[in-house]
N, C-alpha and C positions, 0 to 999 in steps of 0.2 A: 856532468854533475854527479857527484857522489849519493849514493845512498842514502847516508846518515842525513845531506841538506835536500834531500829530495823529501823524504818522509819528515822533516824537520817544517819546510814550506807546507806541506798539503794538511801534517796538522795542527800549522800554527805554534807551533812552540817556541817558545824566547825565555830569555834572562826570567827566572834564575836556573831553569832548565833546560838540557840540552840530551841530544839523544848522543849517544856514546858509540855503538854500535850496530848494524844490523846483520844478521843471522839467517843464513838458509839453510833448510835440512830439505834434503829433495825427498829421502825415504818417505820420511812423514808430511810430505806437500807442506810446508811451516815454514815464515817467516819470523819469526822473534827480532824486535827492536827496544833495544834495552833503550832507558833514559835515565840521569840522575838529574840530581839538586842539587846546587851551590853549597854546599855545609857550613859556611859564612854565610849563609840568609838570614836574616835576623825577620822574626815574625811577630806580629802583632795581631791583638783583638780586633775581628772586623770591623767594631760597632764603636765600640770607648778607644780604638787605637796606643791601647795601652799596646807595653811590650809582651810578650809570654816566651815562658821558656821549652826549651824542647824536653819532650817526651821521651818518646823511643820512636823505633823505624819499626817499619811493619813491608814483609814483600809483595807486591801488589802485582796482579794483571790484570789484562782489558782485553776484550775480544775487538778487534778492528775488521775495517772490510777488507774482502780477499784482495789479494796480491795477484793479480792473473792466474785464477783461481787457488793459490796456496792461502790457504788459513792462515792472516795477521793477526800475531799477539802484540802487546807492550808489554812489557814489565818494569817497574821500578823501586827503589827501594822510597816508602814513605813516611814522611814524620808525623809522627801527634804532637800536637804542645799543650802546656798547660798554662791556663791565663788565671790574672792573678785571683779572680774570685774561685778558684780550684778546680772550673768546668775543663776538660778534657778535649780536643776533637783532632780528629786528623785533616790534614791541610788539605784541598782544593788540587785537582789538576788539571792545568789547563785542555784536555783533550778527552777529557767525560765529568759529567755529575757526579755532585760530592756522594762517596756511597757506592757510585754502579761499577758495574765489570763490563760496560762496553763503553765504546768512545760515542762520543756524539754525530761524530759522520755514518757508521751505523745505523744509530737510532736513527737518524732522518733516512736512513735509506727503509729502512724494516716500516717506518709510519708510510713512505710514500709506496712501500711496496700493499703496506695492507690497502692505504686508500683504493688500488688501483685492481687488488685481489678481490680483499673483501674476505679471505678466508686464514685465521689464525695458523693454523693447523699447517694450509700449503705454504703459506709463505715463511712457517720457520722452517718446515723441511727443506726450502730453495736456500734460505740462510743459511742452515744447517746451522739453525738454533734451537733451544731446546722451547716446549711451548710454555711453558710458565714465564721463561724471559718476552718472550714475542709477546702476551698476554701483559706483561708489565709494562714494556713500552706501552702499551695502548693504554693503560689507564693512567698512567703517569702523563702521556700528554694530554689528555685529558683533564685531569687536574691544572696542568698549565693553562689549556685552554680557560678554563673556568674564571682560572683570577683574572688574566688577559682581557677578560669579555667585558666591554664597554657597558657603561650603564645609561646606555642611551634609550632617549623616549620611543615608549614602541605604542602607536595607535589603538591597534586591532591584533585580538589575540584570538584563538579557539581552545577550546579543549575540548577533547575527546577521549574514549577508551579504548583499547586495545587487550580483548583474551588472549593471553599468553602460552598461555599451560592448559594442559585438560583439565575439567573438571571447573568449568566456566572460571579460571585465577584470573583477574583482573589487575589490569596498569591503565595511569589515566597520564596523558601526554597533554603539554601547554605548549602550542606550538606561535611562534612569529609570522601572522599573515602575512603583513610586510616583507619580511624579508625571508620566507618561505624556510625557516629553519625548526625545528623543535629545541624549544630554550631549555626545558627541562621532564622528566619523566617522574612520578612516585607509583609503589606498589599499590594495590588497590583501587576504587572509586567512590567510597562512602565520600560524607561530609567532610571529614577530618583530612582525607586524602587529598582532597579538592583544594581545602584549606593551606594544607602545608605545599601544596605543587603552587598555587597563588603566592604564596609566601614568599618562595624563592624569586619575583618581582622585587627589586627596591621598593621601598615606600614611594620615592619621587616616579616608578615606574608605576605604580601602581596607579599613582595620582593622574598619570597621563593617559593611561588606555581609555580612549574614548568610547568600544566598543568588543563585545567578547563574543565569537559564536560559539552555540552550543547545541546538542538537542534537548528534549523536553526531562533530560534528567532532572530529580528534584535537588538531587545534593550538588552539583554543578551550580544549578541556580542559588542552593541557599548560602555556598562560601561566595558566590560573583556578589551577590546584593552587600555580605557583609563586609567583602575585603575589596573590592573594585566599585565604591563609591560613586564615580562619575563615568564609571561606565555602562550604555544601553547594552542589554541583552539580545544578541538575536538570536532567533531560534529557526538552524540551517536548515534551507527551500530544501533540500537535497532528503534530509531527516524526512520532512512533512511528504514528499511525493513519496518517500519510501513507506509512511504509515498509509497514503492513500492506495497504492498497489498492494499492498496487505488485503488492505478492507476489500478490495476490490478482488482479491483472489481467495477471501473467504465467502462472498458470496456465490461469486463460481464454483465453490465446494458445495455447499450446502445446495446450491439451485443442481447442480450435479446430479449430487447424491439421491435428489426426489425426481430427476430424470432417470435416471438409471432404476428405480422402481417400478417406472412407468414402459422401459423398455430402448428410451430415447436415448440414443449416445453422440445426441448435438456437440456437447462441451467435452466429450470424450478429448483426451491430449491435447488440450486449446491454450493449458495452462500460460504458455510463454509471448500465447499472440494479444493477452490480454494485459502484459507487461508493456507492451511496446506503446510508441505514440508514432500515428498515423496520419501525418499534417492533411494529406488527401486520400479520402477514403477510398477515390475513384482509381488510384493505382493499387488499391491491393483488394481485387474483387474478391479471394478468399475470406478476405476477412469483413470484406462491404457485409457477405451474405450471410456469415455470421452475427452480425450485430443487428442486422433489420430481422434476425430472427425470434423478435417481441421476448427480449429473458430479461431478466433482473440483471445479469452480468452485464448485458449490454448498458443499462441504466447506470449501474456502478462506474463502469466505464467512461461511459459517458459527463457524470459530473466529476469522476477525477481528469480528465480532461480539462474541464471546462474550466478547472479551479486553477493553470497554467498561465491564467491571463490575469489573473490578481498579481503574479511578479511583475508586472511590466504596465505599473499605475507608478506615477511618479508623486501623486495628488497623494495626502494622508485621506484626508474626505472622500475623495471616491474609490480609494480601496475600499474603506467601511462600508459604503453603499453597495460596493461589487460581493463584498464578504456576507452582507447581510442577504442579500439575494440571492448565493450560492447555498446559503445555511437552509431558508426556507426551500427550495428544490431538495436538499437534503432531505426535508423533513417529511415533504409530497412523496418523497420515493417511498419511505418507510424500510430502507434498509439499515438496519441495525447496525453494522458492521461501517457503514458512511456516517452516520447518525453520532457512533461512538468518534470516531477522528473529526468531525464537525465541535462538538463537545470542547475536546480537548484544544482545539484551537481556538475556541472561542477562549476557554480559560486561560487563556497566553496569547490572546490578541497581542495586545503591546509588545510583542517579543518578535511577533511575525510580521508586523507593521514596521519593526524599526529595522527592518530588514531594507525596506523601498528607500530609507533617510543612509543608509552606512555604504548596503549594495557588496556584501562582504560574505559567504560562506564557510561551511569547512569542510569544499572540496580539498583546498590543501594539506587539513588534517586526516583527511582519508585516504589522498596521497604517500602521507609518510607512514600510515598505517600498513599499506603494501608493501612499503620498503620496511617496516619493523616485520613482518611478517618473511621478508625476505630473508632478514639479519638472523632472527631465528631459524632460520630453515637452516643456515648456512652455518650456523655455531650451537650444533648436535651435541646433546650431551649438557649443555648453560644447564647448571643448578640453582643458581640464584639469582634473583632481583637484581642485584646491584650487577652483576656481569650482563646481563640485558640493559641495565641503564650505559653502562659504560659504551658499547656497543655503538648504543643507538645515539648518543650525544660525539662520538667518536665519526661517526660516518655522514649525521644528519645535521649537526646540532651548529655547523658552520663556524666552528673553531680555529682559532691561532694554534696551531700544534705546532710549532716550528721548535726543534733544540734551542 
């Protein structure tokens, strides 16, 4: 097989183009494979199928993939036409996007190398591309991905935020429980941010999220109520055991701090064993003889413990009865700091209850939150917003990226 039908087959080329040529320079490691066009091609508007006339040629090249490592060009000479309402464009060829200076077997290699990387930087230096090009593939199929994306019914959604940058800059991500992808990203977390991240939902999608996890932010909640209609609120186990080990690790400070007056350095470095959950006390006698040591932490502990068995009521009715009885033990304690996260759940019952009816968290939202965290770690230097959304919708977002 010749050269010219060997690179002719691999990229596709036909009527009314034909490769002419191909070119080795050993000095410069290069392949060069010239192609023309027909000059009898007659060309028409893609759209109205009118005729249009030719323009001028303009000389073009495309970065292709290597040759047994020698760097593949094309080159060809190309026409613009002019169609009859006066618009201008240069023609189409079949072995890259209208516009780009690489062929499409490239691109799909540079997308499947980043999937596989994950870092811009390395894998254009393996391409021996420059980074701005490597960078453009990603957001370009990205955008492909986008329109691509099926506007199919999605159940259960979460949202949550993600610090980005120092200086607490906040992004709130809308991720797909179901199908474990992050659908979309906006700057920010206020109301308005919430709003327009909800927004990029169709209406019919909207109409169908049965259910949204969230935690007890207010502005999360005040775009859910306004733009997710028919969807329950729930407000993730994961959040509320995180507000109970708070409370429960500022009482350990403050009962601390008035031991430590008195001389006592019981809770002295205890901090992390008062995190943990202890199904049998009787395997971990460290800690047995820590807690029957009559303190308030033990008691703190103790009802954030005990508030574990409220997820696992299937009953709406005897959650309430288990909730009301945990509230009052709160109340017998007198710890302020249990007392306050009792409060706040009462004030969002309905949110934490409809948790037992959906059965849905946002552990997966805090899953993709480690991998945005990762994405940032790995793309040193991101300036802006949108290069972090592209990123993160590029690696996570479970896109069509295909040329």
């Amino acid at each position: 097989m010749q050269s010219t039908e060997f690179y002719r087959q691999i990229l596709g080329i036909a009527s009314p183009w034909t490769i002419v040529s191909v070119k080795l320079d050993m000095e410069a490691k290069r392949v060069v494979i010239r192609t023309e066009v027909d000059r009898k091609t007659k060309w028409f508007h893609p759209d109205t199928k009118l005729p249009a006339a030719l323009h001028k040629w303009a000389e073009r090249s495309w970065r292709h993939l290597d040759t047994c490592q020698f760097e593949t060009v094309i080159m060809a000479n190309v026409p613009s036409v002019k169609h009859k309402d006066g618009s201008i464009e240069e023609i189409a060829v079949p072995w890259a996007g209208r516009y780009q200076r690489i062929t499409k077997l490239l691109t799909q290699a540079v997308i499947m190398w980043l999937q596989a990387c994950g870092n811009v930087s390395k894998v254009a230096e393996m391409m021996r591309l420059d980074w701005q090009t490597v960078d453009k593939i990603m957001k370009d199929a990205v955008e492909r991905g986008l329109v691509r994306r099926d506007a199919e019914v999605i159940q259960h959604v979460g949202i949550d935020e993600k610090c980005y940058r120092r200086r607490h800059v906040y992004a709130s991500l809308l991720n797909d429980l179901d199908n474990n992808r992050v659908w979309d990203m906006v700057e920010g977390r206020k109301t308005d941010n919430a709003r327009d991240l909800l927004m990029t939902l169709s209406e019919e999608q909207r109409e169908g999220v049965e259910a949204i996890a969230m935690d007890m932010w207010a502005a999360y909640e005040s775009a859910a109520n306004e733009l997710l209609t028919n969807a329950d609120i729930v407000h993730d186990k994961f959040h509320i055991s995180g507000y109970l080990n708070k409370a429960v690790d500022q009482v350990r400070k403050t009962e601390h701090r008035q031991l430590m007056k008195e001389g006592d350095e019981t809770l002295k470095n205890t901090k992390f064993l008062w995190l943990h959950n202890y199904p049998d006390l009787r395997c971990q006698p460290t800690f047995q003889a820590l807690y029957n040591a009559n303190l308030e932490t033990s008691e703190a502990w103790r009802l954030k413990e005990s508030f574990v068995g409220f997820w696992d009521y299937s009953y709406i009715g005897a959650a309430k009865n288990f909730f009301t009885d945990w509230c009052v033990q709160v109340a017998l304690s007198g710890l302020e700091p249990m007392e306050k996260v009792a409060r706040m759940l009462e004030n969002r019952l309905q949110g934490v209850l409809n948790y037992l009816k959906h059965r849905i968290t946002n552990a997966g939202s805090e899953g993709m939150n480690s991998l945005v965290a990762r994405i940032v770690a790995n793309a040193r230097g991101m300036r802006t917003f949108e290069t972090l959304r592209i990123r993160v919708l590029f690696y996570l977002g479970k896109l069509d990226l295909a040329v």
